[in-house]
C-alpha positions as protocol buffer text, in pm:
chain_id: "A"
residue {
  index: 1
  type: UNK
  ca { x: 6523 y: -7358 z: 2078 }
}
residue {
  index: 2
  type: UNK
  ca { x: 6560 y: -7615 z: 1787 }
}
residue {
  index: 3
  type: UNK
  ca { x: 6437 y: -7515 z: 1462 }
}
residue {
  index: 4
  type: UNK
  ca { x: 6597 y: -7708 z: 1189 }
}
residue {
  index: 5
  type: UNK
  ca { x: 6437 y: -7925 z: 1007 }
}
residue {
  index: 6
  type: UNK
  ca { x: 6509 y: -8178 z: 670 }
}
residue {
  index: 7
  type: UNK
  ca { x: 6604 y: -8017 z: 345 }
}
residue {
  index: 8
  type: UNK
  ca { x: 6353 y: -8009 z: 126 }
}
residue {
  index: 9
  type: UNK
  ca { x: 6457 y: -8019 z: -245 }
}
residue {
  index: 10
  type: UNK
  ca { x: 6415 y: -7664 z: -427 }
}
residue {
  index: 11
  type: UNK
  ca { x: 6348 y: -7469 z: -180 }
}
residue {
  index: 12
  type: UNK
  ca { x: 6434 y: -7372 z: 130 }
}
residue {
  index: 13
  type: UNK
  ca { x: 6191 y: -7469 z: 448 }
}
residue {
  index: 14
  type: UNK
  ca { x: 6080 y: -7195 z: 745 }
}
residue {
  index: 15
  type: UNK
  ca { x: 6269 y: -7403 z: 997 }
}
residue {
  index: 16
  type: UNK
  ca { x: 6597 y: -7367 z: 791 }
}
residue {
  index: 17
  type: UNK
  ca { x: 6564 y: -6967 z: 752 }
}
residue {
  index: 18
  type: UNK
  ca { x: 6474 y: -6948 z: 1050 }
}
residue {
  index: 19
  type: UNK
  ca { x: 6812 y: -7132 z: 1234 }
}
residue {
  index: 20
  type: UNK
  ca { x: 7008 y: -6892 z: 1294 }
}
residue {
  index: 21
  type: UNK
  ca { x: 7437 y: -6924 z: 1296 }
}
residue {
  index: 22
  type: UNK
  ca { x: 7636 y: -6818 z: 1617 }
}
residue {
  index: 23
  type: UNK
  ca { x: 7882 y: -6606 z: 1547 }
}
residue {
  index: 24
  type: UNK
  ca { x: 7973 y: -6486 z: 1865 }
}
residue {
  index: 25
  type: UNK
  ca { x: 7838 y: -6362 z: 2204 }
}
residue {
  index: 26
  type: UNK
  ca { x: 7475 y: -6202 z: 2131 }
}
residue {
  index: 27
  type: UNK
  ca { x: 7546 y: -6231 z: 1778 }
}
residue {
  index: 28
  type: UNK
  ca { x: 7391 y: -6404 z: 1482 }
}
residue {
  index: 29
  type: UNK
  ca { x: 7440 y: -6504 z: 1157 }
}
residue {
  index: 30
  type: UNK
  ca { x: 7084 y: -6547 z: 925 }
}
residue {
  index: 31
  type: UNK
  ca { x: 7113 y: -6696 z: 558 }
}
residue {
  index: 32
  type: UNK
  ca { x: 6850 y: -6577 z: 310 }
}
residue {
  index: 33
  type: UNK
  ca { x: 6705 y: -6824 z: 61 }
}
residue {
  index: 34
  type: UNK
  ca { x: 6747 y: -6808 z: -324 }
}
residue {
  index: 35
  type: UNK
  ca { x: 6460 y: -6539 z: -408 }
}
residue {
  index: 36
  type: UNK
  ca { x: 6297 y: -6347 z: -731 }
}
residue {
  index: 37
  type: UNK
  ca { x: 6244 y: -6040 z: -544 }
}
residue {
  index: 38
  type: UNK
  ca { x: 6464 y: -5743 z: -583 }
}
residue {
  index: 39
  type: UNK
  ca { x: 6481 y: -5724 z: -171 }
}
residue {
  index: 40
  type: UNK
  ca { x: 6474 y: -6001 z: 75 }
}
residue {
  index: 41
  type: UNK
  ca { x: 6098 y: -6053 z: 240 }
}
residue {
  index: 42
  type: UNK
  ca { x: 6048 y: -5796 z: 573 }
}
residue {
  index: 43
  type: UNK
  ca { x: 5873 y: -6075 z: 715 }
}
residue {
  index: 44
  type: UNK
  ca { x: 6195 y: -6309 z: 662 }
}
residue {
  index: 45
  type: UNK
  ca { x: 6423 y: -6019 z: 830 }
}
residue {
  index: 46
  type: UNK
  ca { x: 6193 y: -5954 z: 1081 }
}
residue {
  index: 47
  type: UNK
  ca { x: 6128 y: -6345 z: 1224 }
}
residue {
  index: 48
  type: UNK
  ca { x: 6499 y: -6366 z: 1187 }
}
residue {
  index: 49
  type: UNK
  ca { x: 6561 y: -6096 z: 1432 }
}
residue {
  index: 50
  type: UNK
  ca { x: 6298 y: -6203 z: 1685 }
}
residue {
  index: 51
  type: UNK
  ca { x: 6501 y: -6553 z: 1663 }
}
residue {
  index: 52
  type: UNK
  ca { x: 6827 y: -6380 z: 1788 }
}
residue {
  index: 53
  type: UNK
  ca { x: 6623 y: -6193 z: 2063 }
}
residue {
  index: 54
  type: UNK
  ca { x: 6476 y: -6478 z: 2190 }
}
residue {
  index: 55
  type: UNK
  ca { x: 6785 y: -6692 z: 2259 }
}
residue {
  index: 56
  type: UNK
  ca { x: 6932 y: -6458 z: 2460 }
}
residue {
  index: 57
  type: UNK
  ca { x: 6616 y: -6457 z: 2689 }
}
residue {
  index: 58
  type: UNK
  ca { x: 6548 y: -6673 z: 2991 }
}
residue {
  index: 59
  type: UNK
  ca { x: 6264 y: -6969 z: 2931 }
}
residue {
  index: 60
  type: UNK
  ca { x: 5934 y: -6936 z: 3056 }
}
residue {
  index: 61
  type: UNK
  ca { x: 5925 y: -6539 z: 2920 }
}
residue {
  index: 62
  type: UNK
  ca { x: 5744 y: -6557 z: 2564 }
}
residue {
  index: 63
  type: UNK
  ca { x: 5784 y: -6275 z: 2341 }
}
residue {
  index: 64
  type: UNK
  ca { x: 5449 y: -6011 z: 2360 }
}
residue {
  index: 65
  type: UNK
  ca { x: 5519 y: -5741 z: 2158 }
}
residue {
  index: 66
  type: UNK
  ca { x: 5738 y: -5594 z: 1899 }
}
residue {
  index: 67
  type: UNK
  ca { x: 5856 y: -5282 z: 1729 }
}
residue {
  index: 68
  type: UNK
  ca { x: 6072 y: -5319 z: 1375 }
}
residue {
  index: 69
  type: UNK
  ca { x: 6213 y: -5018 z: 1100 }
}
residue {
  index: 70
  type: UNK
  ca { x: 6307 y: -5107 z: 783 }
}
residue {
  index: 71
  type: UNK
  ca { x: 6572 y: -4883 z: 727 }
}
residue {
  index: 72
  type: UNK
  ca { x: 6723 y: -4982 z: 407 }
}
residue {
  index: 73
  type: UNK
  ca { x: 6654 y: -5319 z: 128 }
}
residue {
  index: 74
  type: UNK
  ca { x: 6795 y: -5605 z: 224 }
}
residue {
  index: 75
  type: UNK
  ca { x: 7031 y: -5792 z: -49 }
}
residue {
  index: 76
  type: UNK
  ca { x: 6899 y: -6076 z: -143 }
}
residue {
  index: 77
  type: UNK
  ca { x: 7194 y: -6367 z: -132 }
}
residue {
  index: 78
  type: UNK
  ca { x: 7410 y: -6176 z: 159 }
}
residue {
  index: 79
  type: UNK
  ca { x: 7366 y: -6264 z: 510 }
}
residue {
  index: 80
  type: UNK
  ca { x: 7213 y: -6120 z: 751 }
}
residue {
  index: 81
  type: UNK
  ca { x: 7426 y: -6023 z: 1094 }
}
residue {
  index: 82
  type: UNK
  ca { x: 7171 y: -5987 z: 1385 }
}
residue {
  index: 83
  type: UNK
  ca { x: 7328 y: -5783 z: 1687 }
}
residue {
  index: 84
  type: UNK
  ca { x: 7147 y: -5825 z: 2047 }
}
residue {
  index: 85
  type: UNK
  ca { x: 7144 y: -5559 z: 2308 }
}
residue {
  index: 86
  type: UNK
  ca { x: 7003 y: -5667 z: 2620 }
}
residue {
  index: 87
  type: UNK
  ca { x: 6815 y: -5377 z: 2744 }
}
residue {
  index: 88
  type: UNK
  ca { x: 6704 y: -5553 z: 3055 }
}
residue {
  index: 89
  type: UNK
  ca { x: 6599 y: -5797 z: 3248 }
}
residue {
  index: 90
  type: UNK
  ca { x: 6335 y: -5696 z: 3510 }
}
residue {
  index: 91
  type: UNK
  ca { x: 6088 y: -5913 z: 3769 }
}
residue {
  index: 92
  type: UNK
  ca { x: 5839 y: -5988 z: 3530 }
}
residue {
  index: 93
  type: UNK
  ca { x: 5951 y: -5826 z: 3179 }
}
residue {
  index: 94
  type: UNK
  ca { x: 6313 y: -5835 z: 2933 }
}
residue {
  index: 95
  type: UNK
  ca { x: 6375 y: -5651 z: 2671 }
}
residue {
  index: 96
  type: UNK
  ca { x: 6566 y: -5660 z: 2402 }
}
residue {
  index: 97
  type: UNK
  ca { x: 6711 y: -5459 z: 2081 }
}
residue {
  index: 98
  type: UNK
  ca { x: 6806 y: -5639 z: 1774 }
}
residue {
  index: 99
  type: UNK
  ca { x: 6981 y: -5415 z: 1505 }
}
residue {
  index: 100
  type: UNK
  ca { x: 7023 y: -5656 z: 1146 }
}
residue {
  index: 101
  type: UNK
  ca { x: 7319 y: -5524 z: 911 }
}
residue {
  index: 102
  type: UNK
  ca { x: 7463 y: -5624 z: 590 }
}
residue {
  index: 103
  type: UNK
  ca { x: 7792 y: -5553 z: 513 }
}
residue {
  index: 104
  type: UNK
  ca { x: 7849 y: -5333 z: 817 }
}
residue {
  index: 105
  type: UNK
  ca { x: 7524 y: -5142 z: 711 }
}
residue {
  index: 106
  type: UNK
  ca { x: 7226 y: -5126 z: 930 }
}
residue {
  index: 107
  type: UNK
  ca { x: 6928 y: -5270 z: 741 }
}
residue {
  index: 108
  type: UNK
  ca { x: 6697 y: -5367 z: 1015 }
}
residue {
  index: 109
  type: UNK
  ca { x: 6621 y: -5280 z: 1331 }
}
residue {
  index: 110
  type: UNK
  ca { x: 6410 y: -5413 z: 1610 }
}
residue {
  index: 111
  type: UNK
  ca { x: 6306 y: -5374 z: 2016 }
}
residue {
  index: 112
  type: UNK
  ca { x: 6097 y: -5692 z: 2195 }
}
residue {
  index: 113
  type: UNK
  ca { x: 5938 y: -5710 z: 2521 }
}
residue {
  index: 114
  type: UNK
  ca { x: 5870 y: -6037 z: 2677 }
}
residue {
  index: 115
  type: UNK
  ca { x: 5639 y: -6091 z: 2980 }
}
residue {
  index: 116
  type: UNK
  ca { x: 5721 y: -6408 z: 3256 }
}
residue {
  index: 117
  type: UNK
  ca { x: 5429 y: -6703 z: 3189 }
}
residue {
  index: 118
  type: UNK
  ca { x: 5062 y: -6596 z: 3220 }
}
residue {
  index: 119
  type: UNK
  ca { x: 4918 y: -6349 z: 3489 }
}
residue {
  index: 120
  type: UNK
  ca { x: 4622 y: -6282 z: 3583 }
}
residue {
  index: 121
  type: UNK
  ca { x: 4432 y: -5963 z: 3501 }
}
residue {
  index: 122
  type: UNK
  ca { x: 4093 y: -5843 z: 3296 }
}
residue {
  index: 123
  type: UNK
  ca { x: 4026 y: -6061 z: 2973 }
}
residue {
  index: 124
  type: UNK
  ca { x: 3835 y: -5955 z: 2691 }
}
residue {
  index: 125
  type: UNK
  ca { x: 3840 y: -5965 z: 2337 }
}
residue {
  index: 126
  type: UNK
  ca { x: 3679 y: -5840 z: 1948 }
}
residue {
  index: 127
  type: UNK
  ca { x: 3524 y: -6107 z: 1849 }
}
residue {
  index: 128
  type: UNK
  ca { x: 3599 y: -6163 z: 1428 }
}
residue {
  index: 129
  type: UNK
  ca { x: 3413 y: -6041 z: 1101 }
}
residue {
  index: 130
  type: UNK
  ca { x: 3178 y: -6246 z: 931 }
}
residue {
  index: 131
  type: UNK
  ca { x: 3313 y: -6407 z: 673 }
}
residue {
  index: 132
  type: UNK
  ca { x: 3326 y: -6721 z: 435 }
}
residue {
  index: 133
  type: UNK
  ca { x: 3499 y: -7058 z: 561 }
}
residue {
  index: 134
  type: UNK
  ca { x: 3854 y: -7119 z: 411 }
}
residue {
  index: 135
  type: UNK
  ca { x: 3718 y: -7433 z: 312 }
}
residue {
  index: 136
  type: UNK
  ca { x: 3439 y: -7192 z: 97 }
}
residue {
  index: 137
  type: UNK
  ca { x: 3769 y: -6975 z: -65 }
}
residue {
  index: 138
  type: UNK
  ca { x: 3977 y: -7085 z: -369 }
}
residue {
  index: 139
  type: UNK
  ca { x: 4377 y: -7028 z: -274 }
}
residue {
  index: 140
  type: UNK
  ca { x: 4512 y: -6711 z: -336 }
}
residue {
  index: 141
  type: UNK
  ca { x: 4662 y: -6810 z: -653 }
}
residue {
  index: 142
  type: UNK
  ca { x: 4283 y: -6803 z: -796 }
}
residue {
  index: 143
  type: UNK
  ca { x: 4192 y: -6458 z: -714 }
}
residue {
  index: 144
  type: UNK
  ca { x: 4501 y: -6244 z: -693 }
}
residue {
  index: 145
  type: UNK
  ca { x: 4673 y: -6195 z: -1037 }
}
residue {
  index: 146
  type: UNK
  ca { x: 4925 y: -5987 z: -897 }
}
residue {
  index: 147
  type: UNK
  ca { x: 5000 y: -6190 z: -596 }
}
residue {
  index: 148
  type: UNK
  ca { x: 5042 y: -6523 z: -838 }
}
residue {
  index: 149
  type: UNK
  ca { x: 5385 y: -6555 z: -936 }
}
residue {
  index: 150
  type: UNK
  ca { x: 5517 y: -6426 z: -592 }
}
residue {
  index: 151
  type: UNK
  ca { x: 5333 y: -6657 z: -365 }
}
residue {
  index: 152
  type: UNK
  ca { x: 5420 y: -6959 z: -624 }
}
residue {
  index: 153
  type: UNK
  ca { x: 5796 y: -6899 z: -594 }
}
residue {
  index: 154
  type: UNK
  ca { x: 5873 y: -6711 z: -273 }
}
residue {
  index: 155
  type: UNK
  ca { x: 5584 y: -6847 z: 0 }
}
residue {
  index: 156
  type: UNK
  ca { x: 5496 y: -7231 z: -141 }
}
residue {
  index: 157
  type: UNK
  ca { x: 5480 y: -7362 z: 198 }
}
residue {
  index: 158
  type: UNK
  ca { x: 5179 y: -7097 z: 297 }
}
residue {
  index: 159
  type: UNK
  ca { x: 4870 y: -7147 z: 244 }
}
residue {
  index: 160
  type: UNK
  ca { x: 4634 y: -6831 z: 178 }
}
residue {
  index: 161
  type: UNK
  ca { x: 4307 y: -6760 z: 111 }
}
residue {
  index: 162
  type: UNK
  ca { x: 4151 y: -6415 z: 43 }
}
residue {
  index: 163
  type: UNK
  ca { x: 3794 y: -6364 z: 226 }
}
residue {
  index: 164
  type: UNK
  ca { x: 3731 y: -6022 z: 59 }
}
residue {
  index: 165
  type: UNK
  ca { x: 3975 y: -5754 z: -170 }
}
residue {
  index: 166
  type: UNK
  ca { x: 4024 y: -5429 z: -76 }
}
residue {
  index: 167
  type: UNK
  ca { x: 3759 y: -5157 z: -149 }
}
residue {
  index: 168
  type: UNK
  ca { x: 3619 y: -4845 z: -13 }
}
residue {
  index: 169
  type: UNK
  ca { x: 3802 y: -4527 z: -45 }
}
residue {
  index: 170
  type: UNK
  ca { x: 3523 y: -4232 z: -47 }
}
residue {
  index: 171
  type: UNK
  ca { x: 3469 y: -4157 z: 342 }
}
residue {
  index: 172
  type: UNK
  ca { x: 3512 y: -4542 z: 480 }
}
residue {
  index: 173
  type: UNK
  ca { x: 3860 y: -4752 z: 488 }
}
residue {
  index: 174
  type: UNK
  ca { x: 4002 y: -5016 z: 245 }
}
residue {
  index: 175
  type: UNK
  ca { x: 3958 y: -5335 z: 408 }
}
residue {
  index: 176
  type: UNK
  ca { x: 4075 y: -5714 z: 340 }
}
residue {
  index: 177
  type: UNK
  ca { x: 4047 y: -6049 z: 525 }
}
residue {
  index: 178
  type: UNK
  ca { x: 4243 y: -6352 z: 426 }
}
residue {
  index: 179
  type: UNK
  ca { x: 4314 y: -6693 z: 598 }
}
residue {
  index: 180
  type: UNK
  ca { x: 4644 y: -6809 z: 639 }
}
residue {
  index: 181
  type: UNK
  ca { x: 4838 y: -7126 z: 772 }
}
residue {
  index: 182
  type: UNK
  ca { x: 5178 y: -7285 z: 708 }
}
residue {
  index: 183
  type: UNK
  ca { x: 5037 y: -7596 z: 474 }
}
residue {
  index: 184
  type: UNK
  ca { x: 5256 y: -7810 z: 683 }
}
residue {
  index: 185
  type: UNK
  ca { x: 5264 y: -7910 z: 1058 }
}
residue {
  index: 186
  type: UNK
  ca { x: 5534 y: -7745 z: 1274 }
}
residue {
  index: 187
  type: UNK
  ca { x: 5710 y: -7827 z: 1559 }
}
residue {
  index: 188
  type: UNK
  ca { x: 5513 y: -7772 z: 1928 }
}
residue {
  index: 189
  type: UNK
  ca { x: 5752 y: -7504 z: 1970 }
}
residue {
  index: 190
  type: UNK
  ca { x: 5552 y: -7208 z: 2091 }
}
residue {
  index: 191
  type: UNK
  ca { x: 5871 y: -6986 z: 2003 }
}
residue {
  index: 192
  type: UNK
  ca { x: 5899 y: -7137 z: 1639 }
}
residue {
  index: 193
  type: UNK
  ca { x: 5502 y: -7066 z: 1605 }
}
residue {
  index: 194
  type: UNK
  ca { x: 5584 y: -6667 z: 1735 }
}
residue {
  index: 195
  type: UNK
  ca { x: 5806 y: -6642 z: 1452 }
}
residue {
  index: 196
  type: UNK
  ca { x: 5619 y: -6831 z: 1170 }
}
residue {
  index: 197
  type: UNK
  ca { x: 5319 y: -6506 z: 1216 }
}
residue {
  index: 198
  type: UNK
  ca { x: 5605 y: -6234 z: 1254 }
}
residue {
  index: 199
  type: UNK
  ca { x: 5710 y: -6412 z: 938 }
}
residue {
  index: 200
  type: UNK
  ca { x: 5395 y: -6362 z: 756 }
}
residue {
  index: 201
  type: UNK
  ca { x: 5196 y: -6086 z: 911 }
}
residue {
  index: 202
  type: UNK
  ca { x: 5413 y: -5903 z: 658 }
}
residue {
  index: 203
  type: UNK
  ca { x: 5196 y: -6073 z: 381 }
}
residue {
  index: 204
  type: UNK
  ca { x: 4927 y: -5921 z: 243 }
}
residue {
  index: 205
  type: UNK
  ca { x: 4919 y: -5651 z: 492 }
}
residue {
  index: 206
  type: UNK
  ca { x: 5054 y: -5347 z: 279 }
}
residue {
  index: 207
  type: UNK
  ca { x: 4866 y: -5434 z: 8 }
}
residue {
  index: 208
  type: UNK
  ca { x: 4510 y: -5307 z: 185 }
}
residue {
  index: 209
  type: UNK
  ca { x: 4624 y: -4958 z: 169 }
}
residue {
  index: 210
  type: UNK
  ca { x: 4703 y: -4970 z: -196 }
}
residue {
  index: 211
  type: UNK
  ca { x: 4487 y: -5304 z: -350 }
}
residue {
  index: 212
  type: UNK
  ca { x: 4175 y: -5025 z: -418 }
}
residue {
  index: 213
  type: UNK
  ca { x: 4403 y: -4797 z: -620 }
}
residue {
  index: 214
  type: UNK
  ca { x: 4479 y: -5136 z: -882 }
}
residue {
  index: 215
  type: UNK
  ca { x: 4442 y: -4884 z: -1184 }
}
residue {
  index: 216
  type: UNK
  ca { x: 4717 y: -4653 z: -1002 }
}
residue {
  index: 217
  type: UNK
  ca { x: 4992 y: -4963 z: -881 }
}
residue {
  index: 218
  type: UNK
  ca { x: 5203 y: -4967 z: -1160 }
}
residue {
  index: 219
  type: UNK
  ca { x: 5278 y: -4592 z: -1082 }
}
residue {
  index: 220
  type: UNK
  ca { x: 5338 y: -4578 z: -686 }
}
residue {
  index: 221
  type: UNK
  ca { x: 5684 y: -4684 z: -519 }
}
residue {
  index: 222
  type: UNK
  ca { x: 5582 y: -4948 z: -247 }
}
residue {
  index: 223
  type: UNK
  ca { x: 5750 y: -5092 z: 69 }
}
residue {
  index: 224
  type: UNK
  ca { x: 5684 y: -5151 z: 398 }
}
residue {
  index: 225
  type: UNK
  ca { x: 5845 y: -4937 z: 635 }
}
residue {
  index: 226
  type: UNK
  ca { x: 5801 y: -5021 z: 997 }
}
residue {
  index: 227
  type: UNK
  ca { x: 5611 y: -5316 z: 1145 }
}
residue {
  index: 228
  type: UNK
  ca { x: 5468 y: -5394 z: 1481 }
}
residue {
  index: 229
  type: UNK
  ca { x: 5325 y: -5728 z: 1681 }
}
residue {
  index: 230
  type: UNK
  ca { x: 5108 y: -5759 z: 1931 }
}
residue {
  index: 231
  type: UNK
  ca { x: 5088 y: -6156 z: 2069 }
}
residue {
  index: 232
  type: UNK
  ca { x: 4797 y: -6220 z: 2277 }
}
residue {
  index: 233
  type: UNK
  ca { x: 4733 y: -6546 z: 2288 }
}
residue {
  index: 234
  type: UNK
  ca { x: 4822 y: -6931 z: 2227 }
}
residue {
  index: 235
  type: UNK
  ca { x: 4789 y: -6996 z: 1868 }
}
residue {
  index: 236
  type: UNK
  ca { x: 4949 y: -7229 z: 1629 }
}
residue {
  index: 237
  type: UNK
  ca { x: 5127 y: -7095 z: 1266 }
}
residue {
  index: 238
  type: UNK
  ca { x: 5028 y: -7380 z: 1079 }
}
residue {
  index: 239
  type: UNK
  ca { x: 4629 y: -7449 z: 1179 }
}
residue {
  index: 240
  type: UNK
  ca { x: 4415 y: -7181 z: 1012 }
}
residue {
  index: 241
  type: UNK
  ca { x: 4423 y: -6789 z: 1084 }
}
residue {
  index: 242
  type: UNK
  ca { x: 4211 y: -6516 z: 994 }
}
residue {
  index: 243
  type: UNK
  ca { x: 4391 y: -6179 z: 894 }
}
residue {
  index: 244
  type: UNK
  ca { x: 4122 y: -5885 z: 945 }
}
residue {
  index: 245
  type: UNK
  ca { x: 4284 y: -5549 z: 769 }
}
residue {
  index: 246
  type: UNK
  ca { x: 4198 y: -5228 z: 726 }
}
residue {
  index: 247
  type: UNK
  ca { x: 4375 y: -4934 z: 621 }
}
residue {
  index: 248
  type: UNK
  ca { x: 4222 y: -4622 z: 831 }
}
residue {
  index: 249
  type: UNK
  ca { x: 4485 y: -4375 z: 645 }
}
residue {
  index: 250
  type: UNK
  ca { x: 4686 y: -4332 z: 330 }
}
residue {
  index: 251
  type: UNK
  ca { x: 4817 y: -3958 z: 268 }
}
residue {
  index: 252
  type: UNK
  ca { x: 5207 y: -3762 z: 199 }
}
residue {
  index: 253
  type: UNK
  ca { x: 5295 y: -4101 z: 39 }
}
residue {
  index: 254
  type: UNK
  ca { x: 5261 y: -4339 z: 328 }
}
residue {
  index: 255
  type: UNK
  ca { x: 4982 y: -4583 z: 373 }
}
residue {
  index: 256
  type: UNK
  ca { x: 4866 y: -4710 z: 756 }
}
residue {
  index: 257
  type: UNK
  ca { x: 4768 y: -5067 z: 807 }
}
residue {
  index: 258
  type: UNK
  ca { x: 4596 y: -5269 z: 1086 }
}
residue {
  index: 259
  type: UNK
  ca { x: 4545 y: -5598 z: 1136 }
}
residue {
  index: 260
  type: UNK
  ca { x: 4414 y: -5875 z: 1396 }
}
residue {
  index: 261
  type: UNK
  ca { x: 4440 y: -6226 z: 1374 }
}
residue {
  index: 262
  type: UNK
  ca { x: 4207 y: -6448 z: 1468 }
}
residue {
  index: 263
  type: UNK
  ca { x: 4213 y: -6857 z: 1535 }
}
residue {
  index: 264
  type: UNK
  ca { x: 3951 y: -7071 z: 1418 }
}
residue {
  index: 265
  type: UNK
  ca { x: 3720 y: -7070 z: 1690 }
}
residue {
  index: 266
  type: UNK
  ca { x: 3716 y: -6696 z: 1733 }
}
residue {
  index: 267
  type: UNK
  ca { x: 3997 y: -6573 z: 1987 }
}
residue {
  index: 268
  type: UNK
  ca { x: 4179 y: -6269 z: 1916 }
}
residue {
  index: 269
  type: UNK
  ca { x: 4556 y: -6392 z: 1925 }
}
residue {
  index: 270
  type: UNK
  ca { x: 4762 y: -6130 z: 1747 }
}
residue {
  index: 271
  type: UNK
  ca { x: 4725 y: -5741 z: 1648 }
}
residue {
  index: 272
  type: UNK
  ca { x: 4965 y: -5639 z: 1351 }
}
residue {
  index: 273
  type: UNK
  ca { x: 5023 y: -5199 z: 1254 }
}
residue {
  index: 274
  type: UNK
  ca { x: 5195 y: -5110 z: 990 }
}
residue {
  index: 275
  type: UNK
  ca { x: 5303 y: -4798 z: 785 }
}
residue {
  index: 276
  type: UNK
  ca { x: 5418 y: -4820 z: 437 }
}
residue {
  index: 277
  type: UNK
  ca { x: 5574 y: -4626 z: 157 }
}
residue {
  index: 278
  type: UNK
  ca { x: 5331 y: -4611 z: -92 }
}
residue {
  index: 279
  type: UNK
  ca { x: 5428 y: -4286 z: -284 }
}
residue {
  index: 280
  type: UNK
  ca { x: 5390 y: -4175 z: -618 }
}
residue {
  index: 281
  type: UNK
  ca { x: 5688 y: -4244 z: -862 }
}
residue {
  index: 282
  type: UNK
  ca { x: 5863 y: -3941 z: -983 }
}
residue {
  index: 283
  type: UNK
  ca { x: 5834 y: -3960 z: -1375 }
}
C-alpha cells in the first residue's frame, strides 16, 4: 500500500506517520512526530504496527481483528522498530505478530488476524444510541477543558465532537458518545482507512472510565494498557463516526472500556475493549 502524502507545514500528516521505512525482511522502521506528550500516542504505535502486519500479508485478506499490550512508554522523538512474525497463513485466515521496540526494548506488542474477502454467513447488528447530530455538537475544543490543549497540538487533523460526558457511577456504568472523522479526505485505501480508526479508537476511550471521577484526576496515574479491534464492516476514517463507550468496570486500579463505532446511517462497523491503568498515585 501507498500512504504518503504532501508535507504539510507544522505538523506532521496521518499518511506520513503512518509510512513506514524498510529496514529489512519483515522489518520496519516508524518515525514519531514532534509531540507535547511525555509518551508517544498508543493509537500512533498501535496503527503503526498494524501497517507492518499488513504488508507482509497477501491482498484481498483485510485485517478483522486485533490484540495490542502496551508494555512500556514509548519515547517520544526515537523510532519505532516494528518486527513481523508470520504466524500463518491458512485457507481463509493469516496471522500475524508484530512486537514494536525502542532501543532494543520491547515497547509494543501486537497479534492480527485477517480473513480472505467477504463470506457469507448470519448478519446482524446493534443498532446505535440516540443521540444529537454532529452538526447539533460544538467541537471538542468547546466542551472538554482538559482535552483542549492536547487535541489542538497533537490531533489537529481530527475532528471530534462529544455527544454526552461521562456520568453514572452508583449501580449503572460511566458512559460517553462522541463523533469522530479525519477533517480531511483520505485516500480510497481501505487499508489506510483500517489504520486511521486503530489510530484513534485510542482517543477518548480511557477517559470514560475515569471522566466521572473529574474531582479525583489530578490524583490517579493513567494509561492505557492493552487495546483491542474488532472491524466489521466497510467504513471510511474521514466521513463521520459515532464512538458509543461505556465503562462496565473500574476496580484494583484498572479501568475497563468498550466501545462500538457506528457510520452515519447506522451500521455497526467496529467494536473497540480496552483496559487501563487508572490507579491511585502513591503520595
Amino acid at each position: 500500500m501507498s500512504i504518503r502524502g504532501p508535507e504539510v507545514r507544522g505538523r506532521v500528516r496521518l499518511e506520513e506517520v503512518l509510512d513506514l521505512e524498510v529496514v529489512g525482511p519483515d522489518l520496519f522502521r516508524g518515525a514519531s512526530p514532534d509531540t507535547s506528550l511525555q509518551r508517544i500516542f498508543g493509537g500512533q504505535v498501535a496503527a503503526q504496527a498494524l501497517v507492518a502486519a499488513t504488508r507482509t500479508v497477501q491482498a484481498g485478506r483485510p485485517v478483522h481483528s486485533l490484540h495490542a499490550y502496551f508494555l512500556r512508554p514509548g519515547k517520544p522523538g526515537v523510532p519505532t522498530d516494528y518486527v513481523v512474525d508470520r504466524v500463518r497463513d491458512g485457507g481463509s485466515f493469516s496471522t500475524r505478530r508484530v512486537t514494536g521496540s525502542q532501543a532494543g526494548m520491547a515497547i509494543f506488542s501486537l497479534s492480527a488476524s485477517f480473513q480472505l474477502g467477504h463470506q457469507e454467513g448470519p448478519d446482524h447488528a446493534d443498532l446505535p444510541p440516540d443521540v444529537e447530530t454532529p452538526e447539533q455538537l460544538s467541537h471538542v475544543d468547546e466542551t472538554d477543558a482538559e482535552f483542549r490543549q492536547w487535541h489542538r497540538t497533537e490531533w489537529p487533523d481530527w475532528d471530534l465532537r462529544r455527544a454526552s460526558v461521562p456520568r453514572g457511577t452508583s449501580g449503572s456504568s460511566p458512559v460517553q458518545q462522541v463523533w469522530v472523522r479525519h477533517a480531511a479526505p483520505l485516500p480510497d485505501d481501505p487499508v489506510l482507512h483500517a489504520c486511521a480508526l486503530t489510530y484513534v479508537s485510542d482517543m477518548t476511550l480511557l477517559g470514560c472510565s475515569v471522566g466521572a471521577y473529574a474531582d479525583e484526576r489530578p490524583n490517579l496515574q493513567v494509561a492505557s494498557l492493552d487495546h483491542a479491534v474488532w472491524f466489521l464492516r466497510p467504513f471510511r476514517a474521514d466521513a463521520w463516526l459515532l464512538y458509543d463507550q461505556s465503562s462496565p468496570s473500574a476496580g484494583g486500579g484498572r479501568g475497563l472500556n468498550i466501545g462500538r463505532v457506528f457510520d452515519r446511517g447506522g451500521a455497526l462497523v467496529a467494536a473497540v475493549v480496552q483496559e487501563g491503568l487508572v490507579r491511585q498515585l502513591r503520595g
